[in-house]
MMTF fields as JSON, N, C-alpha, C and O atoms, coordinates in Angstrom:
{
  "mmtfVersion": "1.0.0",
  "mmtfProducer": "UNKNOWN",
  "numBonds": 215,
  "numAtoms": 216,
  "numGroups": 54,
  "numChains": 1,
  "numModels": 1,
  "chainsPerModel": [1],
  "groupsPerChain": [54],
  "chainIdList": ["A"],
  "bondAtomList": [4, 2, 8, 6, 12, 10, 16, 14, 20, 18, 24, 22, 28, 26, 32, 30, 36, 34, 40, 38, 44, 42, 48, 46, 52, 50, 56, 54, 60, 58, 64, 62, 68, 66, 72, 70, 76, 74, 80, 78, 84, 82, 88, 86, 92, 90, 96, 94, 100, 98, 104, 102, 108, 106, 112, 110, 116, 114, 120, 118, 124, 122, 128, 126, 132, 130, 136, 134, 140, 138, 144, 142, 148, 146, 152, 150, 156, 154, 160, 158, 164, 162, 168, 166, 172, 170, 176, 174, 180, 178, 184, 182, 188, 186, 192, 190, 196, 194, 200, 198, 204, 202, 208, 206, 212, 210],
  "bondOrderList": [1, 1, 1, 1, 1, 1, 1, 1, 1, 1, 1, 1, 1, 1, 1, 1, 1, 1, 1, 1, 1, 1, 1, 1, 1, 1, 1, 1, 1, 1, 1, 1, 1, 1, 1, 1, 1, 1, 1, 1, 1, 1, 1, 1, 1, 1, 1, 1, 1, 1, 1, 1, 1],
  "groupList": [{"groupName": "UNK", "atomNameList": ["N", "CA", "C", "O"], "elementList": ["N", "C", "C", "O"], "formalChargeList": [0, 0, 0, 0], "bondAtomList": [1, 0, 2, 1, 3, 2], "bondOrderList": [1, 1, 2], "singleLetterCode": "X", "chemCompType": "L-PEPTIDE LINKING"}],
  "groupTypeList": [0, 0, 0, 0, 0, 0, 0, 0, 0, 0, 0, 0, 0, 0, 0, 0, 0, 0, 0, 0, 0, 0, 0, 0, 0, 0, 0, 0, 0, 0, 0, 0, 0, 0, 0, 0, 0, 0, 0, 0, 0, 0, 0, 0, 0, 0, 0, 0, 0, 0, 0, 0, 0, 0],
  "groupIdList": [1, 2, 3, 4, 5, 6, 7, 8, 9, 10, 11, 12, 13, 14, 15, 16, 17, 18, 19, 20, 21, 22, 23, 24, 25, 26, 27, 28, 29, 30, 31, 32, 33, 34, 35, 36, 37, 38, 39, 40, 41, 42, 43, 44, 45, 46, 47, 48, 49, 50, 51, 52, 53, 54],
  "secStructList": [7, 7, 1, 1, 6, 6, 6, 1, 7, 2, 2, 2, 2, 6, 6, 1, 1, 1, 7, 7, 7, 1, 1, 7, 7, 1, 7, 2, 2, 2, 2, 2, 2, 2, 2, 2, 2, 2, 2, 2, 2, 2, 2, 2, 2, 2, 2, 2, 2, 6, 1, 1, 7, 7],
  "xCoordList": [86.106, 86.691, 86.817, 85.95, 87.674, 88.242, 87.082, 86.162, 87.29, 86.838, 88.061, 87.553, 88.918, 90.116, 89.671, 89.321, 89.633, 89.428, 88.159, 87.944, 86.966, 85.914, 86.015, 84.881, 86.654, 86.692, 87.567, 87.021, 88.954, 90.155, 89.698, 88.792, 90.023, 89.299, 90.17, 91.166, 89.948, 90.61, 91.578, 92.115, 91.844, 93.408, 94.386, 95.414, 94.276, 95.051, 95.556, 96.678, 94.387, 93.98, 94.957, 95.86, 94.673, 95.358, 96.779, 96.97, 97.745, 98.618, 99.712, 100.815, 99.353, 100.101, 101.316, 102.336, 101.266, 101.804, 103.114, 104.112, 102.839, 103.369, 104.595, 104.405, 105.702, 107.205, 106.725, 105.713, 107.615, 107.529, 109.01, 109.782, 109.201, 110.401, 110.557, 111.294, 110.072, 110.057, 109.167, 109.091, 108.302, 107.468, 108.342, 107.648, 109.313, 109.603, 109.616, 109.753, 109.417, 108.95, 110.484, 111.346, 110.439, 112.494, 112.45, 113.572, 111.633, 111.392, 112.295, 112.126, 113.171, 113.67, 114.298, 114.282, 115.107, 115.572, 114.577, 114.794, 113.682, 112.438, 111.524, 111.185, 111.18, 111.07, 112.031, 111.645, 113.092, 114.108, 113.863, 113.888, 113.728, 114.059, 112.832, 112.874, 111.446, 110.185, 110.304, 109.968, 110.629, 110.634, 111.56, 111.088, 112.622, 113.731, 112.451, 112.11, 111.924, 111.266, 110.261, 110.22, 109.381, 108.282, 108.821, 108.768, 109.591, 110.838, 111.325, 111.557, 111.386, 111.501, 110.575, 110.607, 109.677, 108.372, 107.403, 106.799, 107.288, 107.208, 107.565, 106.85, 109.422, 110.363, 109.894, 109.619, 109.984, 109.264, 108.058, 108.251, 106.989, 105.69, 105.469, 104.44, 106.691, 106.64, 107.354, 107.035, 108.033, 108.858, 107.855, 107.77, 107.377, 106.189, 105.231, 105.085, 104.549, 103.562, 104.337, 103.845, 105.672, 106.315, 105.844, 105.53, 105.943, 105.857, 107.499, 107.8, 108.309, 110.065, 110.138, 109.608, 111.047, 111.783, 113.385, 114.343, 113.25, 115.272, 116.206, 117.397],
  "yCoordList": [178.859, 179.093, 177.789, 176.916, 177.768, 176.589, 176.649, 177.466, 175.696, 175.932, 176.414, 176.819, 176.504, 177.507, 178.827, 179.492, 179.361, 180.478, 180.861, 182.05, 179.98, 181.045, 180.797, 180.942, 180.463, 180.021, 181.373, 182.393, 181.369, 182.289, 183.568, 184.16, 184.066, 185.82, 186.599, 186.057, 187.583, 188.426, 189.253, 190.006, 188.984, 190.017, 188.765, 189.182, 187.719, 186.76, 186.743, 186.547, 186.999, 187.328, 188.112, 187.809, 189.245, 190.499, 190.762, 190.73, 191.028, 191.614, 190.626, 190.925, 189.036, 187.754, 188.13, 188.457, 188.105, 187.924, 189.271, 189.003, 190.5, 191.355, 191.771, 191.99, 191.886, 191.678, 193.024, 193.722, 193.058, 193.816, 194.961, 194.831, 196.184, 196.182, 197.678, 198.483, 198.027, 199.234, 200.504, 201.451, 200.411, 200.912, 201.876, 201.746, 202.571, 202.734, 201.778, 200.562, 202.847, 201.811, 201.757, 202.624, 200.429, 199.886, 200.559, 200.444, 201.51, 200.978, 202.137, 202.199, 202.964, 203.815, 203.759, 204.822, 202.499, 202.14, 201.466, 201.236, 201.348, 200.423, 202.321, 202.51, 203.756, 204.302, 205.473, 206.124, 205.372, 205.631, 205.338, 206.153, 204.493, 203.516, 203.755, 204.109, 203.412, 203.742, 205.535, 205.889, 206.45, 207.477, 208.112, 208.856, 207.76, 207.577, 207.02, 207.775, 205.463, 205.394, 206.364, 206.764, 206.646, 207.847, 208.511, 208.391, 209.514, 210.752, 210.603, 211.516, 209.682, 209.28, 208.758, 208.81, 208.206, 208.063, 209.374, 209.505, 210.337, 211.8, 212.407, 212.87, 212.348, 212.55, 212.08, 212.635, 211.363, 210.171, 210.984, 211.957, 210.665, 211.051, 212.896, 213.282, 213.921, 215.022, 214.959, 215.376, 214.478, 214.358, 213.493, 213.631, 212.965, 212.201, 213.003, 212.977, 213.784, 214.876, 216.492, 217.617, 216.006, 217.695, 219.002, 220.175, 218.313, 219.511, 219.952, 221.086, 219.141, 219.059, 218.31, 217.327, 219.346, 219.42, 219.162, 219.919, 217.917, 218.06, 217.781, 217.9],
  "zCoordList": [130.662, 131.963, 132.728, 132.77, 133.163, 134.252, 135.388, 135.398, 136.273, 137.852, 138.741, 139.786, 138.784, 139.306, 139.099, 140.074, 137.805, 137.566, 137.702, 137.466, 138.116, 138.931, 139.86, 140.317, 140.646, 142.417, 142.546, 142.965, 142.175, 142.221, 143.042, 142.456, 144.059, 143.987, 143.123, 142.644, 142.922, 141.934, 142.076, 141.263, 143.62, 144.178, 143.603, 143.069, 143.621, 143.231, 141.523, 141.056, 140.905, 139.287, 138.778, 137.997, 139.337, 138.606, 139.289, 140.505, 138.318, 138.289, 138.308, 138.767, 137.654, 138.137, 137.385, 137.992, 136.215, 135.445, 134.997, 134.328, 135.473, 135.226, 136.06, 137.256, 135.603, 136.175, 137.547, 137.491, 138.488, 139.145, 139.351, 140.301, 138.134, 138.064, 138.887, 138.317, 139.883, 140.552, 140.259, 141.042, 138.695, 138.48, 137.157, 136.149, 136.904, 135.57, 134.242, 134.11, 133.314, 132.085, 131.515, 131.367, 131.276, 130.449, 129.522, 129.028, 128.654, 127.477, 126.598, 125.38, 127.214, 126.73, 125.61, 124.989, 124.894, 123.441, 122.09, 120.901, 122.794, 121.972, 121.599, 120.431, 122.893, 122.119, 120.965, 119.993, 121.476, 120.824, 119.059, 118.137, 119.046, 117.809, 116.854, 115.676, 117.827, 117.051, 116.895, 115.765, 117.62, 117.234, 115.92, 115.06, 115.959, 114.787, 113.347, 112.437, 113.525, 112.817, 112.124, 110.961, 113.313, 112.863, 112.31, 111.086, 112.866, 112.12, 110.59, 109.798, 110.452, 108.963, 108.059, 106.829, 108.858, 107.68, 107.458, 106.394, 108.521, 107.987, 106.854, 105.965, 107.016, 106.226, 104.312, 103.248, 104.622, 103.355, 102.854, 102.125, 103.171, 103.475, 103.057, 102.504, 103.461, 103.162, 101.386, 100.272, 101.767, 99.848, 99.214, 97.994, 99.551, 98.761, 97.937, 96.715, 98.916, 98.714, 98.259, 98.171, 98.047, 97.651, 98.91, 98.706, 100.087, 101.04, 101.18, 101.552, 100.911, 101.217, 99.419, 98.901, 98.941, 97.543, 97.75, 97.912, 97.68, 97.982, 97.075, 97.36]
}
């Protein structure tokens, strides 16, 4: 640890770094995409184990 960072109080500390974008999360195509993903490694994963015969 620095001497900045133990002097610092901690309202200053927290929350420096984090964009301030009105409070919704952007993230609507990132889970889009991972869900698509999941959805198909199921997919996989069921024909793997012969739960789905195709």
């Amino acid at each position: 640890m620095t001497a900045q960072t133990k002097k610092a109080p901690a309202s200053t500390k927290v929350g420096i770094d984090v964009a301030k974008t009105g409070g919704t999360a952007p993230f609507t195509f990132r889970t889009v995409v991972s869900g698509i993903l999941l959805a198909g490694n199921i997919l996989v994963a069921a024909i793997y184990f012969h739960v789905i015969n195709p």
